[in-house]
N, C-alpha and C positions, 0 to 999 in steps of 0.2 A: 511467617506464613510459609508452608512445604504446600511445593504443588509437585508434580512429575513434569520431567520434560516436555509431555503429548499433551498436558492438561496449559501448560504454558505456551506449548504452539500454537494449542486451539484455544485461548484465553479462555480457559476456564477456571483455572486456579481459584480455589477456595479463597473467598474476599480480595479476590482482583479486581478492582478499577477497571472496565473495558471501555473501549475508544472506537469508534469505528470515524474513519475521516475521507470524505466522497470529496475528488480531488477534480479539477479538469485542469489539463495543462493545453497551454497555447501554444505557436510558434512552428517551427520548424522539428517537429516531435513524431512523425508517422517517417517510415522508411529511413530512419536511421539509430534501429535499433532499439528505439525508446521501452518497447514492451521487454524485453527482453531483460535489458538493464535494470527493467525494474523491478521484473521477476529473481533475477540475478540477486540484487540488493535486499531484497526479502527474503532471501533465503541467509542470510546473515543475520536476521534480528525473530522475536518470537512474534510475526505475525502472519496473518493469513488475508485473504481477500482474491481480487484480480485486478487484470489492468487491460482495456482493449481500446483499440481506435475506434473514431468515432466517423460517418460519415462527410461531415462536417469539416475532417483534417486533425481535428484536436485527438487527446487522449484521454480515456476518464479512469480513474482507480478508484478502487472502493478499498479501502485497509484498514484492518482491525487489530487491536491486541491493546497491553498498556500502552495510555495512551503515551509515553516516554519515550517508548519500543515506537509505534510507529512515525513519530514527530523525529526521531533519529534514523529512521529511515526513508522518510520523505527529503530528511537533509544529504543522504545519501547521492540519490535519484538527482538531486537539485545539483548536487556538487559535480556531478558526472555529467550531465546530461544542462550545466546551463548556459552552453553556448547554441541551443536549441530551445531553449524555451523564451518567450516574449513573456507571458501572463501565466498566471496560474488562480482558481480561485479552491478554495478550500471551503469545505463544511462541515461542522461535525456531526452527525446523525445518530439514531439509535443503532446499537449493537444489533447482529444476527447470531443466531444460535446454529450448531451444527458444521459450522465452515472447520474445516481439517490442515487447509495446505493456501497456498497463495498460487495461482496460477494466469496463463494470459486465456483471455475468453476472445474467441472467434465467432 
């Protein structure tokens, strides 16, 4: 399979597997950087989405791409950030079309 770098950012790659994985993490995860990190870490791997706090305390991500790509980078976020997380619950959902970049949403 050839795809272009932009077509692998934005998974769109001709006959790619897409993944989208809607995330909430628990714990001690708002005001210490957690969005940031996570944006950080997604900018390492070919995925797109966001990540914002929740009123709540928690943090919710929505991330997409192979689903490989984003399960290596959810391991990222976990490895950096797990002396701040209690819980985490994962889901995997359908794909969205159109997403370009990974960013934090306010």
């Amino acid at each position: 399979m050839i795809c272009s770098p932009a077509d692998r950012k934005a998974g769109t790659g001709v006959g790619m597997a897409v993944a989208r994985a809607h995330v909430i993490f628990s714990g001690l995860v708002q005001g210490v950087g957690f969005r940031y990190t996570t944006r950080r870490a997604a900018g390492g791997f070919a995925v797109t989405g966001w990540v914002r706090n929740l009123p709540d305390g928690n943090v919710e991500v929505e991330m997409q791409g192979e689903r490989a790509e984003v399960e290596a980078c959810l391991d990222g976020v976990r490895s950096r950030m797990r002396s701040n997380i209690r819980n985490e619950t994962v889901t995997w959902i359908g794909a969205r079309a159109g997403e370009t970049e990974f960013g934090i949403r306010f």
